[in-house]
C-alpha positions in Angstrom: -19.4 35.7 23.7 -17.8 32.2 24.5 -14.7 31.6 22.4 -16.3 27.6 22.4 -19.8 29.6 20.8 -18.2 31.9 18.8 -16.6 28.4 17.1 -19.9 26.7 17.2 -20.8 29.7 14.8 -17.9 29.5 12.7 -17.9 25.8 12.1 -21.9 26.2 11.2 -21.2 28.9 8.9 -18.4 27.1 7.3 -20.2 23.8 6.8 -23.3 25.8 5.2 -21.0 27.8 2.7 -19.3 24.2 1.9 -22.6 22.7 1.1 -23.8 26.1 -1.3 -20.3 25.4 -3.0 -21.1 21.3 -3.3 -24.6 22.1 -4.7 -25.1 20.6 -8.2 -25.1 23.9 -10.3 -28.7 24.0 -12.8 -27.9 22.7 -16.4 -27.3 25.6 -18.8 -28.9 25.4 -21.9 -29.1 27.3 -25.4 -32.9 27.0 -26.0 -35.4 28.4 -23.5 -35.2 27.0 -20.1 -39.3 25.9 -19.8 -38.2 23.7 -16.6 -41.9 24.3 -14.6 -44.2 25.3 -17.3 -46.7 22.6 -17.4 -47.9 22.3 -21.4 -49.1 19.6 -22.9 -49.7 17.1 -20.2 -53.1 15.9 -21.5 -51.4 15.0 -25.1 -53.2 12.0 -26.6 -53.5 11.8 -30.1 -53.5 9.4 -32.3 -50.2 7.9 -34.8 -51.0 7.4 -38.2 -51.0 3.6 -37.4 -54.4 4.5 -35.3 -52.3 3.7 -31.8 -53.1 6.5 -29.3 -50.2 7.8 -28.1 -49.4 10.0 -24.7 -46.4 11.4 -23.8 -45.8 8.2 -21.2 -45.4 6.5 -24.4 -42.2 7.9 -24.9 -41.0 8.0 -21.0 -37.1 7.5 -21.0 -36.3 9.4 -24.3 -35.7 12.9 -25.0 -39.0 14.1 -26.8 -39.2 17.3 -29.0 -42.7 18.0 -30.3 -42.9 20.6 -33.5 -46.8 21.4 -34.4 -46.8 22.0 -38.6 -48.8 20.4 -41.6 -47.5 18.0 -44.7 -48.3 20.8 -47.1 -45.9 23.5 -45.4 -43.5 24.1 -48.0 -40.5 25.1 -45.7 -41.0 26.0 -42.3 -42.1 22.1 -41.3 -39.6 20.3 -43.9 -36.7 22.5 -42.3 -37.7 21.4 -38.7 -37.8 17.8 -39.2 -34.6 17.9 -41.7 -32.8 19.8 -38.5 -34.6 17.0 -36.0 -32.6 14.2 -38.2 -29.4 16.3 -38.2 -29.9 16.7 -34.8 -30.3 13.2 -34.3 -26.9 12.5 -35.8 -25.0 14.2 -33.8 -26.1 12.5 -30.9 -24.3 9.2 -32.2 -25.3 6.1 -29.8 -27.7 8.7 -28.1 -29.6 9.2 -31.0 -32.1 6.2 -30.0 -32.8 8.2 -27.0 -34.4 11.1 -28.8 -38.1 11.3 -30.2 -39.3 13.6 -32.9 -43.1 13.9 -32.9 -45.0 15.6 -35.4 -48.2 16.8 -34.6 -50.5 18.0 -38.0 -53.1 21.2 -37.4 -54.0 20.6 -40.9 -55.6 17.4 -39.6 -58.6 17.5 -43.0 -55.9 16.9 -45.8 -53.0 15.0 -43.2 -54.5 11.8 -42.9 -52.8 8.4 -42.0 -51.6 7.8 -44.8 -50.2 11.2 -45.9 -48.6 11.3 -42.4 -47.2 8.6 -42.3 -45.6 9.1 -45.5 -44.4 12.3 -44.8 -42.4 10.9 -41.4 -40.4 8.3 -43.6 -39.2 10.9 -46.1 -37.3 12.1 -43.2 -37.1 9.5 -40.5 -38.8 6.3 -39.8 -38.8 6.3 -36.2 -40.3 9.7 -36.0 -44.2 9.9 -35.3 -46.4 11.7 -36.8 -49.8 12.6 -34.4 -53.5 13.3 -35.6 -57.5 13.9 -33.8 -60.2 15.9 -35.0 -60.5 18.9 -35.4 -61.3 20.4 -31.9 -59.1 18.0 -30.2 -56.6 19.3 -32.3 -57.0 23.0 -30.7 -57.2 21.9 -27.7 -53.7 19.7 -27.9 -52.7 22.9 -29.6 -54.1 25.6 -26.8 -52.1 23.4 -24.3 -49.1 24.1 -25.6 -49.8 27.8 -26.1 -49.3 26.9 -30.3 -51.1 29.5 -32.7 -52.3 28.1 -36.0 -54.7 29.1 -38.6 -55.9 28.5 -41.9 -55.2 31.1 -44.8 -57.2 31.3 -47.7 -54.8 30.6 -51.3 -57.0 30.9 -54.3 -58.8 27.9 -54.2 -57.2 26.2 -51.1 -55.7 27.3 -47.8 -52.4 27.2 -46.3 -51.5 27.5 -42.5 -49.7 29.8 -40.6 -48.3 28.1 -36.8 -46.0 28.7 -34.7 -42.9 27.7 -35.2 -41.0 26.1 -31.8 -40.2 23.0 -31.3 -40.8 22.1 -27.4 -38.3 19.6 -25.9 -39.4 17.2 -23.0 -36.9 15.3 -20.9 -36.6 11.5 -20.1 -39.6 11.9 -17.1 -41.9 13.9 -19.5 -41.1 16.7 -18.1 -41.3 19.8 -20.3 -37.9 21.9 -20.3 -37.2 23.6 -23.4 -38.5 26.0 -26.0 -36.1 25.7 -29.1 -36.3 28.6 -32.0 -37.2 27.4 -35.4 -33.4 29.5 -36.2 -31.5 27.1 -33.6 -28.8 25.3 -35.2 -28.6 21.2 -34.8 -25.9 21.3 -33.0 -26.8 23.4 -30.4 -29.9 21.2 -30.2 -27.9 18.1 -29.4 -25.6 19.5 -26.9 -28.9 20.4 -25.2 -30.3 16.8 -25.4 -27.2 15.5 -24.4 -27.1 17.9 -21.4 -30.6 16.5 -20.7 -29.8 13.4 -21.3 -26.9 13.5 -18.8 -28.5 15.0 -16.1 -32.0 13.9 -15.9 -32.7 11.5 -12.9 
């Protein structure tokens, strides 16, 4: 072989190892990586000001989306009192994030109940209702279980607990435990937040 080929080769080799090594490495994150899982792209529901809302609503923010009901007494409360904490560790950041909270008890979460519900904890966060089926199928898309359970002479509701986390584009990328600390939370929206283009 021609010493000139044989440098062709090693020139080609070296500029293709110099590119792997220049490749932006994947963000690493602490919640589930859900980068290419397609849920939720037909959310419209509507706030509890009557204003449908779609996830383009929220395009250039950080969205996390946690499905619960006003009467859960701490499964719900807990996730939204972590989304605030959440939301003040992000500092300046913290306007870039979205907490939406969508009801599956949609028969006793009306407007007004949710809307009440959002400013005990925050009153930029947005609370989402629709009837009944649209409900399971908004829920369905996200692959969220709910149901009602019978308690004496009402009910209660049992529903999965993950909040999903969508970045600036509406892209969904995360699946964060209900047992995630807030801070590992932020340093995942701010590693979204940073990389995102």
């Amino acid at each position: 072989m021609p010493s000139s080929f044989r440098g062709l080769i090693l020139l080609a080799l070296l500029a293709f190892m110099l590119a792997a090594c220049s490749a932006p490495e994947a963000p690493r994150f602490n919640a589930a990586n859900m980068t290419g899982v397609e849920y939720g792209k037909d959310l419209r529901m509507q706030d509890a000001d009557g204003k449908e809302r779609t996830l383009a609503d929220f395009r250039g923010k950080v969205v996390m989306i946690f499905f619960g009901f006003t009467q859960c007494p701490d499964v719900c409360p807990t996730a939204l009192s972590r989304a605030v904490a959440v939301r003040g560790m992000l500092g300046e950041d913290a306007k870039k994030m979205q907490m939406v909270f969508i009801t599956v008890d949609p028969e006793r979460d009306t407007p007004e109940v949710l809307r009440a519900y959002m400013l005990a904890f925050d009153p930029d966060f947005v609370a989402l209702h629709a009837p009944l089926a649209r409900t399971a199928e908004i829920a369905k898309s996200f692959n969220v279980f709910y149901q009602k359970v019978p308690t004496g002479d009402s009910y209660t509701m049992d529903h999965t607990a993950t909040s999903f986390v969508f970045d600036p584009t509406g892209r969904l990328r995360l699946a964060v435990p209900h047992n995630m600390p807030p801070e590992l939370i932020a340093a995942d929206i701010k590693t979204l937040l940073a990389t995102t283009r």
